[in-house]
N, C-alpha and C positions, 0 to 999 in steps of 0.2 A: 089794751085792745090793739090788736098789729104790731105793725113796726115801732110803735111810738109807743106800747107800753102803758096806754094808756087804761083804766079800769071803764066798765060801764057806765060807772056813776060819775067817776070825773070826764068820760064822753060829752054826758046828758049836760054839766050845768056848765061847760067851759062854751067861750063865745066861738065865731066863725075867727074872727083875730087872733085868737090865744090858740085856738088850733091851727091857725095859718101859720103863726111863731113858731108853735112845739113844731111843724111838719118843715119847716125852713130849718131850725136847727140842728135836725136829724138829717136831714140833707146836707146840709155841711160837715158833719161829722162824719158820714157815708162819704160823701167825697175826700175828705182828708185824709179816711183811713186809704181808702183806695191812691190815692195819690204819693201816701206815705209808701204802700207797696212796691211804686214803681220806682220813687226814687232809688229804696232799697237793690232793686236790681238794676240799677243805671249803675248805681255805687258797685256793685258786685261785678258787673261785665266790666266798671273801669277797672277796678283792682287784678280781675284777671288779666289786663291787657298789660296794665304794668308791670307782671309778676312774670306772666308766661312768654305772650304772643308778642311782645316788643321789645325783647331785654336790650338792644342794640339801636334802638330808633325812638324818636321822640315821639312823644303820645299825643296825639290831638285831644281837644277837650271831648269829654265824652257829652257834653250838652249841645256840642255843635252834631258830634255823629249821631247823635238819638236826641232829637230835640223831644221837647212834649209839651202840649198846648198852655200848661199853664207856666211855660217860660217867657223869661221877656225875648224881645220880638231881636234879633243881633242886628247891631247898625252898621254900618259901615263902618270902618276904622278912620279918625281922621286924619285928612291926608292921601287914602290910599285909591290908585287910583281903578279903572276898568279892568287891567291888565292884570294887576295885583290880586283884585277879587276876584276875577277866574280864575287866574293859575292856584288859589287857593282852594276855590269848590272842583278845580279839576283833578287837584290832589286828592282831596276825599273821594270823588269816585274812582281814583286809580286803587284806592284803600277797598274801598265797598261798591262795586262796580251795579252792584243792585239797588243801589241809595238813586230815589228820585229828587230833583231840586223842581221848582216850579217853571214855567215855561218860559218866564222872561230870562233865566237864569239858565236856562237849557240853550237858548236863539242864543245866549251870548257866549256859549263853550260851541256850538257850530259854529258861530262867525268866526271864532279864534282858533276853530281845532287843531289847523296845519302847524300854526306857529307851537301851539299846545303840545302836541303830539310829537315835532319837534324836541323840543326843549324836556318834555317829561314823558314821550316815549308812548305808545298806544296803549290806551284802557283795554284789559283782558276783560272777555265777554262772563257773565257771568253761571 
């Protein structure tokens, strides 16, 4: 019956739990396929970048340019400090100048821009 596959009669005698189960499980499977998809094409835009588009230049991780919700969350390096962690989100958008960071991460490449901009040159608009 639907998505679950379930027939009429195994409907009728399974409980409100055993069907809460079988509809959880199928949900997880639904999401894994779909999440398998995307890794698939995070893996593929990497291998393009290291084949084609960077033959000369070192590749940033592709989990940092395309994150995606079920990655773990990146922490800070330790040790590294304000400075550090800008100039390195400032490098990615000099890469993909259409990549948003969040807003406390945005106030901190304004308060730094001059020095930034300086040092690695102005972001081309996209």
């Amino acid at each position: 019956m639907g998505w679950l596959g379930l027939s009429v009669a195994e409907f009728e005698t399974i409980t409100f739990f055993q069907f809460n189960c079988k509809l959880k499980g199928w949900q997880e499977q639904r999401d894994a396929r779909s999440r398998e998809q995307y890794e698939t094409a995070r893996l593929l835009i990497d291998g393009i970048w290291r084949t084609v588009a960077w033959k000369n230049r070192q590749v940033p991780d592709v989990r940092e340019m395309y994150p995606m919700p079920w990655d773990p969350k990146p922490e800070q390096p330790q040790g590294e400090s304000e400075w550090e962690m800008v100039s390195r989100k400032y490098k990615f958008l000099k890469i993909r100048p259409e990549m948003k960071f969040n807003r406390d991460i945005m106030a901190l490449i304004e308060k730094h821009r001059p020095a930034l901009e300086k040092e690695f040159g102005p972001i081309k608009k996209a």
